[in-house]
Phi, psi and omega in degrees: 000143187282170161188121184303314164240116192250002189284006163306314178300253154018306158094032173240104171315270164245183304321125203298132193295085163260137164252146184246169164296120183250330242011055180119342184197145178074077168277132151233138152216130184259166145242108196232192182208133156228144194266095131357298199250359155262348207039063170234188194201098180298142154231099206260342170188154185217143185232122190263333185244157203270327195266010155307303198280004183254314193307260135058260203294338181271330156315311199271347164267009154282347191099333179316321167212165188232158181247159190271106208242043137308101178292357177283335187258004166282188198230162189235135183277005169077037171255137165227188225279000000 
């Protein structure tokens, strides 16, 4: 099952956390934010691997690591509506 905020499991406040449904293969997980009042959809990191995106999260709900959610230094993918 996917879950849009997945940061409960995780004990991580932001960014929000996806988990998509894989059962096991094709793993995707992000870390994102969307701005309501920009409508846009921060993506702040994407994860192909399951133990990579467990490794992660468990640093970063440790203090260990932080992700970098400067928005100035993102690229815009260019769609539009």
């Amino acid at each position: 099952m996917q879950e849009l905020k997945h940061n409960k499991e995780w004990g991580i406040e932001n960014p929000n956390i996806y988990k998509g449904a894989s059962n096991g293969k094709n793993v995707f997980r992000c870390a994102y934010h969307f701005s309501r009042d920009e409508q846009i959809l921060y993506i702040y990191e994407i994860w192909l691997s399951h133990d990579e995106y467990e490794k992660d999260c468990d640093l970063i709900k440790k203090g260990k690591k932080s992700l970098n959610m400067n928005k100035s230094e993102m690229f815009d993918l260019g769609y539009n509506s």
